[in-house]
C-alpha positions as CSV (number, residue, x, y, z in Angstrom):
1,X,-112.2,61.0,130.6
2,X,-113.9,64.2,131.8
3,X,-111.6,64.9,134.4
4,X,-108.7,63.9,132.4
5,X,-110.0,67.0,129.5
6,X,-110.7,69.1,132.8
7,X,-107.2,68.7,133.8
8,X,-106.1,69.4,130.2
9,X,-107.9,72.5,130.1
10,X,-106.3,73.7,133.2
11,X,-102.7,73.1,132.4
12,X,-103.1,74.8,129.0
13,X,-104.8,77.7,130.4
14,X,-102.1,78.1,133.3
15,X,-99.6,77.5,130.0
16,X,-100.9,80.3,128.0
17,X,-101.2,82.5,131.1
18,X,-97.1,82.1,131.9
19,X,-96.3,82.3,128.4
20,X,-97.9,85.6,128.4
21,X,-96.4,86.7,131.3
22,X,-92.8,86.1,129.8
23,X,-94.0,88.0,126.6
24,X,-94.8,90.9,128.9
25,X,-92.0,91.1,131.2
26,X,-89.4,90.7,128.4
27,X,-91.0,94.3,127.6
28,X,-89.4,95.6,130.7
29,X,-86.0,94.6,130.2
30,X,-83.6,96.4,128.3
31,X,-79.6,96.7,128.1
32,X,-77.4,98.3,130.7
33,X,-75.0,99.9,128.2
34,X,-78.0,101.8,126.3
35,X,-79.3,103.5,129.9
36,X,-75.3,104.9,130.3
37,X,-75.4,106.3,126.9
38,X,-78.9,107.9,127.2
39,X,-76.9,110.0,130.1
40,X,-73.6,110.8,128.9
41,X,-73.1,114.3,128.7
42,X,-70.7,115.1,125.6
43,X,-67.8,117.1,127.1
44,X,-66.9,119.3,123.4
45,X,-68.5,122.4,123.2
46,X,-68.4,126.2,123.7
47,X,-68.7,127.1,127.3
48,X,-69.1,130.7,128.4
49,X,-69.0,132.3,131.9
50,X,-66.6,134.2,134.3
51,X,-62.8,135.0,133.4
52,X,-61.0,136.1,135.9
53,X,-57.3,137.5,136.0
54,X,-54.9,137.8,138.8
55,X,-51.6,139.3,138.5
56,X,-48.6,138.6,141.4
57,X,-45.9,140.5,141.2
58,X,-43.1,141.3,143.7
59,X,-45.5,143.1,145.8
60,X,-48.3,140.9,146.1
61,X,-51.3,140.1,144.0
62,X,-53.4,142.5,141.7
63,X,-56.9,142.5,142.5
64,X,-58.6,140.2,139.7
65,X,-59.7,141.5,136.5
66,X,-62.8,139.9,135.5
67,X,-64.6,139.8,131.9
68,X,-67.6,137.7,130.0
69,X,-65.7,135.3,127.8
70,X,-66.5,131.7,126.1
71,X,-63.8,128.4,125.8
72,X,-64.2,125.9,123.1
73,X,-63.1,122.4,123.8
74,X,-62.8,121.0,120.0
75,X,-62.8,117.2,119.7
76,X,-59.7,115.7,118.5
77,X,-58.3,112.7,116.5
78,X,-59.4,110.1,119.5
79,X,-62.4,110.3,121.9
80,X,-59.2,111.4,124.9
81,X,-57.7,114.4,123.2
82,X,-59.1,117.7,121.8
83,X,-58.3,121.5,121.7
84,X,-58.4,123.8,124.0
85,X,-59.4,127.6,122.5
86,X,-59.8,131.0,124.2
87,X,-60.7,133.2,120.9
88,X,-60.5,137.0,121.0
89,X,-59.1,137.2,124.8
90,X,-59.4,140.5,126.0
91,X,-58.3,142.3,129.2
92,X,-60.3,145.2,130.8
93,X,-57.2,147.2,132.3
94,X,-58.3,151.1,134.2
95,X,-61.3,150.8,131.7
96,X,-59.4,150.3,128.6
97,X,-59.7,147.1,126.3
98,X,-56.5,145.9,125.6
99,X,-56.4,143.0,122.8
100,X,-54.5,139.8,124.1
101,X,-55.4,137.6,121.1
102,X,-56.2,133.5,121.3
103,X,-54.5,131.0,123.4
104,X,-54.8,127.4,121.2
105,X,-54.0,124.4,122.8
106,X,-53.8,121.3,121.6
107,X,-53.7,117.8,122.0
108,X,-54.9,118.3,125.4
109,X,-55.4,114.7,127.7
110,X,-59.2,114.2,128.5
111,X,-59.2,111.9,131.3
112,X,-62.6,110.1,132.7
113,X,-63.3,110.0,136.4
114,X,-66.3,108.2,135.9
115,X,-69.5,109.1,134.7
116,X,-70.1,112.7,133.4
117,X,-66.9,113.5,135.2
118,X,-63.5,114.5,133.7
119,X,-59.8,116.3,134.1
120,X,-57.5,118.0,132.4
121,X,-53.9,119.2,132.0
122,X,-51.1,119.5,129.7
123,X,-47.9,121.5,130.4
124,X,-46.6,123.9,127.2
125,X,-43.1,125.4,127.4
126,X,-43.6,127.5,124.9
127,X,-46.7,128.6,123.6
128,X,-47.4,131.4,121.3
129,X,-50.6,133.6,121.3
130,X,-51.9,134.7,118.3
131,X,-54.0,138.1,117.1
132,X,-57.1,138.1,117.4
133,X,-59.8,138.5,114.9
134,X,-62.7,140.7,116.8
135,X,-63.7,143.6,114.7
136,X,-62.4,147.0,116.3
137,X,-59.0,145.8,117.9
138,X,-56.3,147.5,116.3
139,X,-53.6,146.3,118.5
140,X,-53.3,142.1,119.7
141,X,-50.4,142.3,122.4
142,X,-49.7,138.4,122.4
143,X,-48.0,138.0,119.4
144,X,-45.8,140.8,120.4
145,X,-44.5,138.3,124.0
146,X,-43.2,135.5,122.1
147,X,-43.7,132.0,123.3
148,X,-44.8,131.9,126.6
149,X,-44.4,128.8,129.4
150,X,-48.2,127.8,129.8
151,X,-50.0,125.3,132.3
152,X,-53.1,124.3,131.4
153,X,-55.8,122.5,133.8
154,X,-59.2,121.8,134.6
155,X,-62.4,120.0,135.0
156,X,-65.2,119.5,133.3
157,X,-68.9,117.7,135.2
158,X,-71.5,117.3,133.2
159,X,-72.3,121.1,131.1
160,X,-70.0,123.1,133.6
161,X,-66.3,123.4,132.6
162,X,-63.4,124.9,135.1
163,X,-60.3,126.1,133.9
164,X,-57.1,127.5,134.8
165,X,-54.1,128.7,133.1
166,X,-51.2,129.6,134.7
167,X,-48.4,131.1,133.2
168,X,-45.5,131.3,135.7
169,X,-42.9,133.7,135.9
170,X,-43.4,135.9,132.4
171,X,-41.9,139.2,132.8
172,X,-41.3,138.9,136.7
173,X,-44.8,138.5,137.8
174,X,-47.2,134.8,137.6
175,X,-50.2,135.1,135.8
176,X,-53.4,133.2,136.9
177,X,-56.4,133.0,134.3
178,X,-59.5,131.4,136.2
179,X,-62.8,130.3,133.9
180,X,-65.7,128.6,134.8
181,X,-68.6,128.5,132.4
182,X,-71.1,126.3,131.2
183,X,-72.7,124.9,127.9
C-alpha cells in the first residue's frame, strides 16, 4: 500500500506541476490581430515639410520655388476616403509673397499597400481654389483662374506623406507642386 500512495503522490505532484505550466504559458499568448493594431500608424493628420514648385513653359522649366508649408489629410465618411487640404498656399516669386489661396480636395481614394503603407490619386477637371484666410494677404490670385484641371497623387508610409499635384496645361505652361512632409 506504500508504494501504491508513493506512486499517488508522484502523479499528483507531476499533475500540479503541468497544470501550472499551462497556467503560465497561457500568459504568453496573446492575439495576432491586437499586435497589428498596436502598430498601425493612422494616415489623417497635418503634415508639414518642403513645397516645391516647378513651372514648364515653352522654353523649358523654371527653376523650383520652394517654401515651408503643411497638408492636412481629413478623414472622410469611410475608413478609404478623406480630404485633401493645402490652406493659405503661398508662392515666393523675386522675393515677393503672392497669395494663391487653398486647394480642397475631396473624396480622395486611400488605397492600402499593406502595412503602414498607402497611395493616392484622384483626377479633378475642374477644380476651383479658393482665398485664403492668412492675416496680411490682401490679394488671393486663385479664385481669380477659375476652375482648374487638377491631378492629385501621392503616398503616404508610416508619419511621412509625398505629394504631387500637377496641373497640366493652365495658361500654356504645366505646373508641378512637389510636398513631402511628415507628422
Amino acid at each position: 500500500m506504500r508504494v501504491i500512495n508513493q506512486i499517488l503522490f508522484v502523479m499528483k505532484k507531476n499533475l500540479f506541476y503541468l497544470f501550472a505550466l499551462v497556467c503560465a504559458m497561457s500568459l504568453f499568448t496573446s492575439c495576432g490581430s491586437d499586435d497589428d493594431d498596436d502598430n498601425k500608424v493612422e494616415p489623417y493628420g497635418t503634415y508639414s515639410g518642403n513645397l516645391s514648385v516647378v513651372l514648364t513653359t515653352q522654353a523649358g522649366a523654371q527653376d523650383p520655388i520652394t517654401s515651408k508649408e503643411s497638408v492636412q489629410l481629413i478623414k472622410g465618411s469611410s475608413d478609404n476616403k478623406f480630404s485633401f487640404l493645402l490652406k493659405n498656399f503661398m508662392l515666393q516669386m523675386g522675393g515677393i509673397a503672392t497669395g494663391i489661396g487653398n486647394i480642397n480636395i475631396e473624396n480622395v481614394d486611400l488605397v492600402s499597400v499593406g502595412g503602414n503603407k498607402y497611395t493616392f490619386s484622384k483626377s479633378i477637371p475642374e477644380l476651383q481654389i479658393t482665398a485664403g484666410d492668412k492675416e496680411g494677404v490682401a490679394v488671393w490670385l486663385g479664385p481669380t483662374l477659375g476652375k482648374i484641371p487638377v491631378d492629385l497623387s501621392g503616398t503616404i508610409e508610416g508619419n511621412k506623406v509625398t505629394v504631387v499635384i500637377n496641373i497640366p496645361s493652365f495658361m500654356s505652361m504645366d505646373i508641378a507642386v512637389n510636398f513631402t512632409g511628415t507628422k
